[in-house]
N, C-alpha and C positions, 0 to 999 in steps of 0.2 A: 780167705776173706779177711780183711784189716779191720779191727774192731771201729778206728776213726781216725783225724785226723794225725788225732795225737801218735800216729804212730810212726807219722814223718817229722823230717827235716829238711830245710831248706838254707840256700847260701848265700849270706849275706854278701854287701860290698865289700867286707871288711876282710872278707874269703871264709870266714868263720861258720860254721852250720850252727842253724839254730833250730834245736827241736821245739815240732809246735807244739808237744804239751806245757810249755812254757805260757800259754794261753790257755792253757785247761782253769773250765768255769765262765769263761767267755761266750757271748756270743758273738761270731765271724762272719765275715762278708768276705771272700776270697775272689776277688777279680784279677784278669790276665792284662795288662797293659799297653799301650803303644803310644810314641813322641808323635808319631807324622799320623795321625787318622781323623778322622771326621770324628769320631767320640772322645776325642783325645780333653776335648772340654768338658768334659764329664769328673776328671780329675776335681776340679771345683765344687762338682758338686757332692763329691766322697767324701772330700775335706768336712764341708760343711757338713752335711752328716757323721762326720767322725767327731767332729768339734760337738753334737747334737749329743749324742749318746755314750761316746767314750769314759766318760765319769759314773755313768750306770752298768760297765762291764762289757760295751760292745767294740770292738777291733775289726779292721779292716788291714787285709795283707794283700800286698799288688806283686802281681807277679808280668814282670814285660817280655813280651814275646814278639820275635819277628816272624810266625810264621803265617801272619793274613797280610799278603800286597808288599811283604817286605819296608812294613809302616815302624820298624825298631831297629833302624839302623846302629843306636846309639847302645857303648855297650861300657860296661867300668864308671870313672870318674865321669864321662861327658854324661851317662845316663841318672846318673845318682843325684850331679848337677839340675840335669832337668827338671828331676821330680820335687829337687829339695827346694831347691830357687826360681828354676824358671813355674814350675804349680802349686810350689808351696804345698804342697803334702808332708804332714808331721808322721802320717801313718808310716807302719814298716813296708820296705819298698825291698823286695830282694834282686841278687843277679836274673838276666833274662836266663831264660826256659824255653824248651819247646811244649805247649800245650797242646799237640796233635802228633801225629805221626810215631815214625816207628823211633825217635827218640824222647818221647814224650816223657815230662821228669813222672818220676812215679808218684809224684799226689797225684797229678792230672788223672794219671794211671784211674786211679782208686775215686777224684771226683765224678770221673766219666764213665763208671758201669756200673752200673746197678747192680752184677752178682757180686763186688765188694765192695758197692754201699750201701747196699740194699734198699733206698730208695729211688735213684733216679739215674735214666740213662740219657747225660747230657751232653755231649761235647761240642767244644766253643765253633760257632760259624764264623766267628770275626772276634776283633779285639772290643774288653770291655765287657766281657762276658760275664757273670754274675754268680757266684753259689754262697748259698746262706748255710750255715753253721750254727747248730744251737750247743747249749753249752756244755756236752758231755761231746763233744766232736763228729755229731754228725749231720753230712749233708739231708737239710729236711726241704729244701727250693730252689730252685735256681731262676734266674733270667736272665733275657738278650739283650747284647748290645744296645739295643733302641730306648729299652725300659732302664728309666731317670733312676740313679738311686736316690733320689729325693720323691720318686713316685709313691702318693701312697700306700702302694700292694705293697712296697719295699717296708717301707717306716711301720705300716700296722703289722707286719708281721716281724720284724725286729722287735719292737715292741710289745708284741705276745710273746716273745724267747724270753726276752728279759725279763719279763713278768713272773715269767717258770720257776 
């Protein structure tokens, strides 16, 4: 069992891995992404929420995935492009990932079972998928593609982490 986040890394555009205890003390929102989807406009609303909170310790890390409908074609410079200029996302945006399956990168691993995170057994039905992070690195909620991250249940409970 993985104590928390902190005990991955992930890879940037740059090909560099960045370990996430780099963000220890943060509170996290760790969403799985996609250019072509119906929630793909939700990206804005991350933003804005990052923009909301990021000065009180809360980070958002996207991770883009092609594996719901093959909605992430885009992979290197043309993706990094996407996210930096065509949605303007300031937040860290890493290489795509498989978030299911039998290659699944190992956070996924670790966000998705509850015998090594000990609290929730989530795995992503679609892109946009949702898990909250409090700030000793562990998964304490998640949610679905459908739920806003400007949704209240999202921000009141960001906002009790932060508080902690």
């Amino acid at each position: 069992m993985s104590n928390s986040i902190y005990d991955y890394e992930s890879l940037q555009f740059n090909g560099k891995l960045l370990p996430l205890d780099t963000f220890k003390g943060k509170v996290i929102l760790i969403v799985n992404t996609a250019s072509q989807c119906y929630f793909t406009k939700q990206f804005k609303s991350l933003e804005k929420l990052y923009q909301t909170y990021k000065d009180q310790g809360f980070e958002i890390l996207a991770y883009p995935s092609n594996d719901f409908g093959n909605q992430e074609p885009k992979t290197g410079l043309n993706l990094e492009t996407f996210c930096r200029v065509n949605q303007q996302v300031t937040f860290p945006v890493f290489k795509r990932i498989h978030v299911v399956g039998d290659y699944k990168d190992p956070l996924y691993t670790y966000l998705t079972d509850k015998t090594l995170n000990g609290t929730v057994d989530s795995k992503p039905k679609w892109n946009f998928h949702k898990y909250l992070i409090n700030k000793e690195g562990k998964v304490v909620d998640f949610y679905y593609s459908f739920t806003s991250p400007l949704s209240s249940k999202v921000k009141n409970k960001i906002e009790e982490l932060l508080s902690e």
